[in-house]
C-alpha positions in Angstrom: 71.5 64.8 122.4 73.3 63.4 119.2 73.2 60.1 118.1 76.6 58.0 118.1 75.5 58.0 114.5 76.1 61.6 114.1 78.1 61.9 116.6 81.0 59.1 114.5 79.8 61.6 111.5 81.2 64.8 112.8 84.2 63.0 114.3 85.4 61.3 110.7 84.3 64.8 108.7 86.0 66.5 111.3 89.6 64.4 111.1 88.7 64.0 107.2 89.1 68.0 106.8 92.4 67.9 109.3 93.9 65.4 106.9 92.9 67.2 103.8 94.2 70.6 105.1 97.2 69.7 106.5 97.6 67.4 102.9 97.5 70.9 101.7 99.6 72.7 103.3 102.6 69.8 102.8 101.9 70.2 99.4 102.1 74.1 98.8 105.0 74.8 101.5 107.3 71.3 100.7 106.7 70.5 97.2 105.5 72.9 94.8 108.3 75.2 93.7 108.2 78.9 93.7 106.6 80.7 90.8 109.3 81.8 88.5 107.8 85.4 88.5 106.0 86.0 91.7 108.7 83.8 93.2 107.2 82.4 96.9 104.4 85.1 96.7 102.7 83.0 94.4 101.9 80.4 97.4 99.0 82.5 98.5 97.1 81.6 95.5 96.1 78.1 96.3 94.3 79.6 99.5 92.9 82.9 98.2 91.2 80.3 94.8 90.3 77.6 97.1 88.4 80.4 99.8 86.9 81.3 97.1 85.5 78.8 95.5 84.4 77.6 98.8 83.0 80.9 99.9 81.0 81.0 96.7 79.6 77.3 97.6 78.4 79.0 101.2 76.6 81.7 99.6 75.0 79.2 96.7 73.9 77.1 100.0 72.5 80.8 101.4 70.3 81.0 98.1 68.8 78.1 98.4 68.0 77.9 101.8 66.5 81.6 101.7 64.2 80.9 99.1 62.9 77.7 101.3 62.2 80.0 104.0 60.6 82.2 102.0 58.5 79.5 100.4 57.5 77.4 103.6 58.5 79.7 106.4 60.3 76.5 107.8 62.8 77.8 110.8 65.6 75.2 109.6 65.6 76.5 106.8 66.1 80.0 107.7 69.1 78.6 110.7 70.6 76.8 107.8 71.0 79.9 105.7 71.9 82.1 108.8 75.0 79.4 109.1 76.1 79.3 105.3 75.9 83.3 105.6 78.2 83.3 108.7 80.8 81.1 107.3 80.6 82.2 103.6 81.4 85.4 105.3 84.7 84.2 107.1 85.7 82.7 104.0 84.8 86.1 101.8 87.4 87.5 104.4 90.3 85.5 103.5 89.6 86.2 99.9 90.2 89.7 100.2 93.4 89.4 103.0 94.8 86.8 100.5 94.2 88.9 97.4 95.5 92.0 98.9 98.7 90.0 99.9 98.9 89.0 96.1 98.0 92.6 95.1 100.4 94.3 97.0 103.3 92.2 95.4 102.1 92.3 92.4 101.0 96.2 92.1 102.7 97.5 95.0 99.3 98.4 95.9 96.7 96.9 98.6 93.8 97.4 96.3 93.0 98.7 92.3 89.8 100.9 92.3 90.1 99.9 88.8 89.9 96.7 89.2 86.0 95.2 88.2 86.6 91.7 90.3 88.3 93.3 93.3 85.3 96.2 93.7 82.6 93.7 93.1 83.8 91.1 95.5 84.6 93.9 98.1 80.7 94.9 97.4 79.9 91.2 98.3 81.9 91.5 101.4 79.6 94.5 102.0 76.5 92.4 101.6 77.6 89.9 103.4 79.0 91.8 106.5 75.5 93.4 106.7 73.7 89.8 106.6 76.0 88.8 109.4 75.5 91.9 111.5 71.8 91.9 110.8 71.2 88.5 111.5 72.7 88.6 114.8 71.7 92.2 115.8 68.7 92.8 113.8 64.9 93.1 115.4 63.9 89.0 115.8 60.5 89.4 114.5 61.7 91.0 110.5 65.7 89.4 110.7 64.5 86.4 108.8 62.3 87.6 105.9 65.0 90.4 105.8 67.8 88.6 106.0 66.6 86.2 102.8 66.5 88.8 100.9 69.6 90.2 101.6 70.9 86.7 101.3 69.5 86.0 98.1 70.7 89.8 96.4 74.0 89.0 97.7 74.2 85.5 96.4 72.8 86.4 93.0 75.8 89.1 93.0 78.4 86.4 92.7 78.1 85.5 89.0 78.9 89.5 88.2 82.2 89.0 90.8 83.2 86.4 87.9 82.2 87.7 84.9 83.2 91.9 86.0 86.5 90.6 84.9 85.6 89.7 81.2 84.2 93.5 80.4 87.5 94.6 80.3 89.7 94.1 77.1 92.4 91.3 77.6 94.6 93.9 77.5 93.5 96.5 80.2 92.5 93.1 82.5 94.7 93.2 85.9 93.7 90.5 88.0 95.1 87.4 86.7 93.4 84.5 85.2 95.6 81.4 86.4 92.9 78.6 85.8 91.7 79.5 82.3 94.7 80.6 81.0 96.1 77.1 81.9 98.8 78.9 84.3 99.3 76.0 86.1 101.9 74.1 84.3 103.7 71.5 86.8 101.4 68.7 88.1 102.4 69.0 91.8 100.4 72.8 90.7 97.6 71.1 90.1 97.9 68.3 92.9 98.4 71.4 95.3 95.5 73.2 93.7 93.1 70.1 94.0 93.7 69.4 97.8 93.5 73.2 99.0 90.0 73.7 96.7 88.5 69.8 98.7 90.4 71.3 102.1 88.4 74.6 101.8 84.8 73.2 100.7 85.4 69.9 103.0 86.1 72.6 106.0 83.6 75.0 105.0 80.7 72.5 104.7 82.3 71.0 108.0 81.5 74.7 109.9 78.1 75.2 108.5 76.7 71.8 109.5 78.5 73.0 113.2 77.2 76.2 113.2 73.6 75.0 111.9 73.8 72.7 115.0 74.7 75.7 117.3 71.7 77.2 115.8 69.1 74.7 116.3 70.4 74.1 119.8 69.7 78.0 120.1 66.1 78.3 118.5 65.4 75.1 120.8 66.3 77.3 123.8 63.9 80.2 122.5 61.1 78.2 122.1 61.6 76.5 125.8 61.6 80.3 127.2 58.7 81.3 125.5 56.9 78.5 126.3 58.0 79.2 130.3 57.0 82.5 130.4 54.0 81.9 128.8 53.0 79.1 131.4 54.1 82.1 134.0 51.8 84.1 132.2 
């Protein structure tokens, strides 16, 4: 059972991320004006940077908590990462939907092959997709140690997803550099920009301390059946 103490936790993170999303969304649909080139298009950015970032957050919490489990063999450790995997995963998905939205404005095109950023982060998706699937359909007795790895290749692949872009020359470079380049010019940009990146990560950290719950509550249940049929036994 939780404790009111966590219990009053989850409830005030919980309407925290409501307020900060729907703070969000005010600002990106009601105040900031369209983009004078991508016109209302260029809405989709504030979700597809702020995924990002927070889906990049989830898979630096994967690498962490893989190595633990490799180091102690602790089972929380191992749930935790399972969790951060799971939802790093959800967000990696909205990354690509929102960056093929973009793209296909942009280009006319759903996806550049040429493109370094877009083929390395669709070969993230990859890694992740397999760490979901193998985590929750994998043998039980080698998804763990397995699943670290894979876990820790994948989140040791997301500094080459941001630097792909910078082997190119500036001149043969597609996807857009908003945030470096200082593309953001109006502060209800930024102010839009802010809210959606602490919406994401407040959300995303909100769903892996849920599911990381879920999971506990699950490997408690194990452990109660094993010990049951073992008494049987």
């Amino acid at each position: 059972m939780l404790s009111d103490r966590v219990r009053l936790t989850h409830i005030l993170l919980t309407l925290s991320a409501l307020l900060l999303v729907g703070c969000a969304q005010y600002m990106v649909f009601m105040v900031v004006p369209n983009e004078q080139v991508m016109g209302a298009v260029q809405r989709v950015f504030y979700f597809h940077v702020a995924s990002a970032l927070a889906c990049y957050a989830a898979f630096g919490a994967v690498f962490i908590a893989s190595l633990l489990y490799l180091t102690n063999r602790d089972a929380k450790s191992d749930i935790f990462a399972t969790a951060a995997g799971e939802v790093g995963f959800v967000l990696c998905t909205i990354v690509l939907i929102t960056g093929m939205i973009w793209g296909h404005s942009a280009w006319n095109t759903w996806f550049r092959w040429e493109e370094p950023r877009l083929v390395t982060f669709l070969v993230l998706w990859l890694i992740f997709l397999s760490f979901t699937v193998l985590r929750n359909f994998g043998d039980p007795t080698k998804t763990a140690v397995h699943g670290s790895i894979l876990g820790i290749l994948g989140a040791l692949s997301v500094p080459l997803v941001y630097i792909s872009i910078k082997f190119l020359p500036q001149s043969a470079r597609l996807h857009p550099e908003v945030i470096e380049h200082g593309g953001l010019k109006s502060p209800s940009y930024w102010t839009a920009f802010g809210l959606s990146v602490a919406a994401f990560m407040l959300l995303g950290g909100l769903l892996i301390w849920l599911r990381y719950r879920v999971g506990l509550l699950e490997h408690a249940a194990k452990e109660v059946l094993v010990d049951e049929d073992n008494y049987d036994a």
